[in-house]
C-alpha positions in Angstrom: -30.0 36.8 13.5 -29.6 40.1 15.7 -28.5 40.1 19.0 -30.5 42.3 21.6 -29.3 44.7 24.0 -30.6 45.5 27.0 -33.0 48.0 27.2 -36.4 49.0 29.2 -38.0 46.7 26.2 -40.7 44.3 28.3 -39.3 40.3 28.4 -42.0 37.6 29.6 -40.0 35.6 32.2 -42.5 32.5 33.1 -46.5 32.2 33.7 -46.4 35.3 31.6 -44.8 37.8 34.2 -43.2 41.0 32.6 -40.0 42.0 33.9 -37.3 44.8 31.9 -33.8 44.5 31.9 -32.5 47.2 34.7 -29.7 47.6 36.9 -26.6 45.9 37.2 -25.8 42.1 38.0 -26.4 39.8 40.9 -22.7 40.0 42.8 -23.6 36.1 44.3 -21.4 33.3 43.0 -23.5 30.8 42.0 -23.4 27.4 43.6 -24.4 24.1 41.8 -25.4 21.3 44.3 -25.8 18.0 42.9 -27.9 16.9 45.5 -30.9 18.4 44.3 -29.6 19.2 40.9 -30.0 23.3 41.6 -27.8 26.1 40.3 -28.5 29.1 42.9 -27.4 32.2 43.1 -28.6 34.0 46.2 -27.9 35.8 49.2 -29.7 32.7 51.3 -27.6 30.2 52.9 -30.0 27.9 55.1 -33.2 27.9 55.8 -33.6 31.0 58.3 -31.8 33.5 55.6 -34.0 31.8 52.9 -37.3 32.6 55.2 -35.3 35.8 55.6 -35.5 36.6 51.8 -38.8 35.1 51.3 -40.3 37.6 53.9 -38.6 40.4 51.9 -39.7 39.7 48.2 -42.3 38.5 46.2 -42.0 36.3 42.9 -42.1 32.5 42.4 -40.9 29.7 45.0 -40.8 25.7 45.2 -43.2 25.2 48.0 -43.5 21.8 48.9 -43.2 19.1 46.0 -44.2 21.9 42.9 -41.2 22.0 41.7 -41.0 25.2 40.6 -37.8 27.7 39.7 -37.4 30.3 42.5 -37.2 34.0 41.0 -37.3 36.5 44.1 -37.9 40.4 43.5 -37.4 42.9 46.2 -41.0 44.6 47.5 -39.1 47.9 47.7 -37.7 47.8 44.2 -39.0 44.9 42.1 -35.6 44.1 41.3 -34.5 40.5 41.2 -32.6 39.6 44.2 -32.1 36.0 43.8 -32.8 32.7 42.1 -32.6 29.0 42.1 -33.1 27.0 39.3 -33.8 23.1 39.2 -31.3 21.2 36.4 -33.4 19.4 34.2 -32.8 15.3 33.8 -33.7 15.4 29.6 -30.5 15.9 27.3 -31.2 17.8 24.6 -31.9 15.6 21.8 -29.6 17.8 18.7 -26.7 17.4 17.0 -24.2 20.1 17.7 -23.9 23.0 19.7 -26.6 25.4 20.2 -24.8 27.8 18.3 -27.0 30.9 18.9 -26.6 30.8 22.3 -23.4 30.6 22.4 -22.4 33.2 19.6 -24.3 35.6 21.4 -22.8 38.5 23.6 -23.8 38.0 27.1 -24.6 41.7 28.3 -24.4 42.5 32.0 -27.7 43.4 33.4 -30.1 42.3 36.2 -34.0 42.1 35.9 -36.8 44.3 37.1 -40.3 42.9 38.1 -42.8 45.4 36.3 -45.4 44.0 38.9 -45.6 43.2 42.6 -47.0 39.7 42.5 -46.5 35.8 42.9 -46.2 34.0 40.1 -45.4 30.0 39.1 -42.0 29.5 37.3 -41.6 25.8 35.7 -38.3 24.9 35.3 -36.5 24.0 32.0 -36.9 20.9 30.4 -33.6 19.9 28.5 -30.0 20.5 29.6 -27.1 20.4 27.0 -23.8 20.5 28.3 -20.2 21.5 26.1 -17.8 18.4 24.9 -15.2 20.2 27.2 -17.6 20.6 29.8 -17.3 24.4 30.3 -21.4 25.0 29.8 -24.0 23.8 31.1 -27.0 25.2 29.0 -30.9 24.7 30.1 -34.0 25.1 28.0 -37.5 25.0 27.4 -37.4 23.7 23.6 -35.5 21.7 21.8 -35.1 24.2 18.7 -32.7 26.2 20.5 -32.3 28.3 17.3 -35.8 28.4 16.5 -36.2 32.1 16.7 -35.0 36.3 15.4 -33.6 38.2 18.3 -31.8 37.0 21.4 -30.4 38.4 24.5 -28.0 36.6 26.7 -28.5 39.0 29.9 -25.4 38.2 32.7 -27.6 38.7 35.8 -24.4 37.1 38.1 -20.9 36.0 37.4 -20.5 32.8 34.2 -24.7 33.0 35.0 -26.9 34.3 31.7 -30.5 34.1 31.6 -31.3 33.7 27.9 -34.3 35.5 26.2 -35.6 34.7 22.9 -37.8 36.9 21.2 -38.5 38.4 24.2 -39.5 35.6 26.2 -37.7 33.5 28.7 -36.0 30.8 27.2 -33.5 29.3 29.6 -30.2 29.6 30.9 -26.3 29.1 30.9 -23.4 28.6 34.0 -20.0 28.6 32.1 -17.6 26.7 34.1 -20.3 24.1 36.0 -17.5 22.3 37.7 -16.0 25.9 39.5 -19.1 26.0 40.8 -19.9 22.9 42.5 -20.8 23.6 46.1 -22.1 21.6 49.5 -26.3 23.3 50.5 -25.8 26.7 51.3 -21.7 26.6 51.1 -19.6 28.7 48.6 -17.5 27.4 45.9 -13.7 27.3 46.7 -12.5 30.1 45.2 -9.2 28.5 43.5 -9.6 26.9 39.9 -10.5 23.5 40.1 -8.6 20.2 39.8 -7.4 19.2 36.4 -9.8 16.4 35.5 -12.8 17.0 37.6 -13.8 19.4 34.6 -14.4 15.7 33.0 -15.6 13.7 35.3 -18.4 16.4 35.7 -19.3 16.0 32.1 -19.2 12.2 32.7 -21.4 12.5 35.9 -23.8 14.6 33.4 -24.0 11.9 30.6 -24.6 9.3 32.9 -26.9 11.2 35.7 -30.0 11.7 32.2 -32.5 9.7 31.0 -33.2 7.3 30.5 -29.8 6.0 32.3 -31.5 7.2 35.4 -34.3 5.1 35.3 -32.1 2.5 34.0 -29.5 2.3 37.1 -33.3 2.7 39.5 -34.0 -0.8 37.9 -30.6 -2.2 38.7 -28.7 -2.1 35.3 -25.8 -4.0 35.7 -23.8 -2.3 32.3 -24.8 1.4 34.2 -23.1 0.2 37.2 -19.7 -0.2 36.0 -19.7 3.0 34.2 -20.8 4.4 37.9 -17.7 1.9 39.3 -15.7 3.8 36.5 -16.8 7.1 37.7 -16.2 6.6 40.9 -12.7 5.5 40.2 -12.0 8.2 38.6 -12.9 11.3 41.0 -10.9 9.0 43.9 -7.7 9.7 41.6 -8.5 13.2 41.8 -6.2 15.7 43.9 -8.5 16.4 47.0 -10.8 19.5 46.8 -14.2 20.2 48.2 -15.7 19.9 45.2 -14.2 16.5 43.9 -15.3 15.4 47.5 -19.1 16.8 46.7 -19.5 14.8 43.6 -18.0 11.8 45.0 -20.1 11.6 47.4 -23.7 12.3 45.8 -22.0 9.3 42.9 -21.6 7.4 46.0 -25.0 8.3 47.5 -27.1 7.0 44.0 -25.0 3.6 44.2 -26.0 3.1 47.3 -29.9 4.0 46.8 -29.8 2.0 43.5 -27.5 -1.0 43.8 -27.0 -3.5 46.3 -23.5 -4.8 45.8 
C-alpha cells in the first residue's frame, strides 16, 4: 500500500468539491466539546466571531438541524480556514486497529478550495477510538483498509484529515482527552490528569449505540456503569477538563434517569 504525499494532485473532500493539498497547517488547537460531540478547530469562539468567519468564507455549514460538517475556505484565497466536525454515535464494527491509518505518515499540509462555492459536507458515520485512548478516528466506511493510496494530511496540531484514493475519507485527533474544551474555550495547555485519559475512553464506550438508546429507555444495568463513571472522574485531581466531562455525564443522567 503506498502512502501519498502532498502534492497539487486534486482530492474530493465531500458532495464532490475538489480541493489540493497547499500551504501549511491550521495553527488552532482543536477543541472537543462533549456537549455537542464536535472536534473544532477554528479561529471562531462564539457566535459573533463565527458570523464573523461565516461573512468571510464560503464552503459548507450546519444551518439549522442539517447536521452537516463545517469546512470554511477564505473568499480571498480559497484556503481552508476552519472546521468543525460532528463525532459520530456508530462504533466501528472491526476487530483491530485500523492499521492503515495509523501506519501512515501524517504530512503537514492545509487544503485549498479549487472553487468558490457552497457545498453540503455529511459528517462521518463510525468512530473508533485506541484501547489507550490516544485516537479518536472517524469514518465514512467500515473497511477502513479498503483501498491503494492514502494521505494522512496534518491540517492542525494531533488533527489529520484522511484521504483515501483521493477522496475524503475521515479523520483522526491524537490525544482526545488533551483536547477536551467548554463552547468556544481552549484546552488547558498542561498535560492532562493521569486517568482522565481512561475515563474518556470509558465515556466513549458507553456514550454509542445502541447503549445510547438503551440508557433513553431507562436501562437500569447502563446506569450503574454511568454511576461507575461518574465515580470515577470525581476521584480525579481537578482540571477543567475532568470538570467538562463530568458534568455533560452528569447532564445525560439527569435527562435519562430519574433516580
Amino acid at each position: 500500500m503506498a502512502f501519498s504525499s502532498v502534492s497539487r494532485n486534486e482530492l474530493t473532500l465531500t458532495d464532490r468539491h475538489a480541493v489540493v493539498a497547499s500551504g501549511p497547517p491550521l495553527s488552532f488547537t482543536p477543541r472537543f466539546t462533549p456537549l455537542g460531540g464536535i472536534v473544532s478547530v477554528s479561529p471562531h469562539t462564539d457566535q459573533r466571531t463565527h458570523e464573523e468567519l461565516l461573512s468571510k468564507t464560503f464552503g459548507s455549514v450546519d444551518w439549522l438541524s442539517s447536521a452537516n460538517d463545517e469546512y470554511r475556505f477564505g473568499k480571498s484565497d480559497r484556503e481552508l480556514k476552519g472546521f468543525t466536525l460532528y463525532v459520530p454515535e456508530r462504533a466501528l464494527a472491526v476487530s483491530g486497529a485500523p492499521v492503515s491509518w495509523l501506519e501512515a505518515p501524517p504530512i503537514p499540509g492545509n487544503l485549498r478550495s479549487l472553487a468558490s462555492k457552497n457545498f453540503d459536507a455529511p459528517p462521518t458515520e463510525f468512530r473508533w477510538v485506541s484501547p489507550d485512548g490516544d485516537v479518536l478516528l472517524c469514518t465514512f466506511r467500515e473497511a477502513t483498509d479498503a483501498h491503494q493510496e492514502l494521505l494522512r494530511l496534518r491540517v492542525a496540531p494531533d488533527f489529520d484529515l484522511v484521504f483515501t484514493d483521493g477522496e475524503y475519507a475521515g479523520w483522526l485527533l491524537a490525544h482526545p482527552a488533551a483536547h477536551l474544551a467548554g463552547p468556544g474555550k481552549p484546552p488547558p495547555e498542561h498535560d492532562p490528569p493521569t486517568g482522565l485519559v481512561q475515563a474518556l475512553r470509558a465515556f466513549f464506550d458507553l456514550f454509542v449505540e445502541p447503549g445510547i438508546d438503551r440508557m433513553q429507555g431507562g436501562d437500569p444495568a447502563l446506569l450503574g456503569e454511568l454511576n461507575a463513571l461518574l465515580t470515577r472522574l470525581a476521584a480525579l485531581p481537578e482540571d477543567p477538563r475532568v470538570a467538562i466531562l463530568r458534568n455533560r455525564v452528569t447532564e445525560f443522567r439527569e435527562d435519562w434517569y430519574d433516580d
